[in-house]
C-alpha positions in Angstrom: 63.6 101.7 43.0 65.3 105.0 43.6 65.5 108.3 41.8 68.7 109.9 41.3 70.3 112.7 38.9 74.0 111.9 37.3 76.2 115.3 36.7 79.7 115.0 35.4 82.0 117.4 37.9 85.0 116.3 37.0 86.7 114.4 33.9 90.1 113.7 34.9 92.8 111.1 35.6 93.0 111.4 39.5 96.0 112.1 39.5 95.7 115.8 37.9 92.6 116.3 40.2 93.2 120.2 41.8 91.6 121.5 45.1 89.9 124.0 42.3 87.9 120.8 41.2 87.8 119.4 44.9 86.0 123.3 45.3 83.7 122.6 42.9 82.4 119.8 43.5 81.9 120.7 47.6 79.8 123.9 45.7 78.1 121.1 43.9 77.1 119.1 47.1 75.8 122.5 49.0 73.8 122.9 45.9 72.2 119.6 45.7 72.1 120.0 49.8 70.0 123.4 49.2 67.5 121.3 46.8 67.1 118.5 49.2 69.1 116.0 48.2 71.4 114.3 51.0 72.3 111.2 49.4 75.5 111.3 46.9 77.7 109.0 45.2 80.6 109.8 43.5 82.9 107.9 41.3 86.4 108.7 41.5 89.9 107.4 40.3 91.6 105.7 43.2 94.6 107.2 43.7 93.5 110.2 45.5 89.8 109.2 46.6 91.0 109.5 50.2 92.3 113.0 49.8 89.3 114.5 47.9 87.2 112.3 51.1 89.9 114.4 53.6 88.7 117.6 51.2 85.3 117.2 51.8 85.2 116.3 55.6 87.3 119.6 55.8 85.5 121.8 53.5 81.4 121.1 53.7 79.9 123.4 55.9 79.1 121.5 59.5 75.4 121.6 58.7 75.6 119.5 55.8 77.7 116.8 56.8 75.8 116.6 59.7 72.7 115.7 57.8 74.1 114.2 54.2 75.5 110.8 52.9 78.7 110.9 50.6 80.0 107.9 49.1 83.0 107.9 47.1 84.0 105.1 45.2 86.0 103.8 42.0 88.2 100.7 40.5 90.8 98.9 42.3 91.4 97.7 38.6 90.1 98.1 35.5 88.1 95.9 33.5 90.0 93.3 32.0 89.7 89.5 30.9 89.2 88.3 34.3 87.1 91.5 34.9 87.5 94.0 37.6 85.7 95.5 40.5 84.4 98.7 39.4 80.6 97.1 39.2 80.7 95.5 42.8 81.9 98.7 44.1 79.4 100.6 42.4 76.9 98.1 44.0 77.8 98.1 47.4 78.2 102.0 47.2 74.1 102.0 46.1 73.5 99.9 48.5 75.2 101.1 51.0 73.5 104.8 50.1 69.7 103.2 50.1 70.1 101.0 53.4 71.4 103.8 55.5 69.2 105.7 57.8 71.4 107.7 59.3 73.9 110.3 57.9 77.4 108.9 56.9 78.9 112.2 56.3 81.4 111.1 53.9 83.1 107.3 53.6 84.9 105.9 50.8 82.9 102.1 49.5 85.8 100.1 48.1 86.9 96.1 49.1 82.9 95.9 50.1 84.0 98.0 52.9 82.9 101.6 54.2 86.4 103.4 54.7 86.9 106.8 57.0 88.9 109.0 54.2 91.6 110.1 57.2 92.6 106.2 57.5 93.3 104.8 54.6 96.1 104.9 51.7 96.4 103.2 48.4 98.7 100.4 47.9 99.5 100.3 44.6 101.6 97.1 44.6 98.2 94.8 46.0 95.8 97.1 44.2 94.2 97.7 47.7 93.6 100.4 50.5 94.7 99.6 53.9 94.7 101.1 56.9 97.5 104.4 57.5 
């Protein structure tokens, strides 16, 4: 079992994402931070996950990554008559978030893989990340 609070930040296509909402949302995290939370997962569209992961690694104050867990993570592909992978992403990320002891600062959960944000880019041909 585990306790957890949902907030909508941000409503968009990925694409149209702004470092005003990538702002935000860092506020968001000190805020949690300040209340004691430390564990966060955040769905996000995939083509710019890495760069609001980059954001946050660049933009949280030291303390806090230091002592929190960020998880982004999303859909490869949508859902879809031979389904997609949003839900074993979402899984993995949970788990991922619940099994860690130590602070990850912030990794992206995608391909049942923890990614660095700063090494990975979307290939949109093969629906995948891979390494820069």
């Amino acid at each position: 079992n585990a306790e957890y609070e949902a907030r909508e930040i941000c409503n968009k296509d990925s694409r149209a994402i702004t470092e005003d909402d990538r702002a935000i949302l860092c506020k968001e995290i000190e805020r949690a931070y300040k209340t004691g939370t430390k564990r966060f997962l955040i769905t996000h569209g995939t083509f710019t996950m890495p760069e609001t992961g980059v954001f946050l690694l660049e933009n949280l104050s030291e303390q806090v990554l230091t002592d929190i867990s960020v998880v982004l993570t999303g859909a490869m592909y949508p859902m879809n008559l031979m389904g997609g992978d949003g839900l074993l992403n979402l899984g993995a990320s949970v788990s991922t978030l619940i099994n860690t002891e130590k602070p990850l600062g912030v990794v992206i959960c995608m391909h049942g893989k923890n990614w660095n944000p700063r090494s990975i880019e979307k290939d949109a041909e093969n629906l995948v990340y891979v390494e820069k």
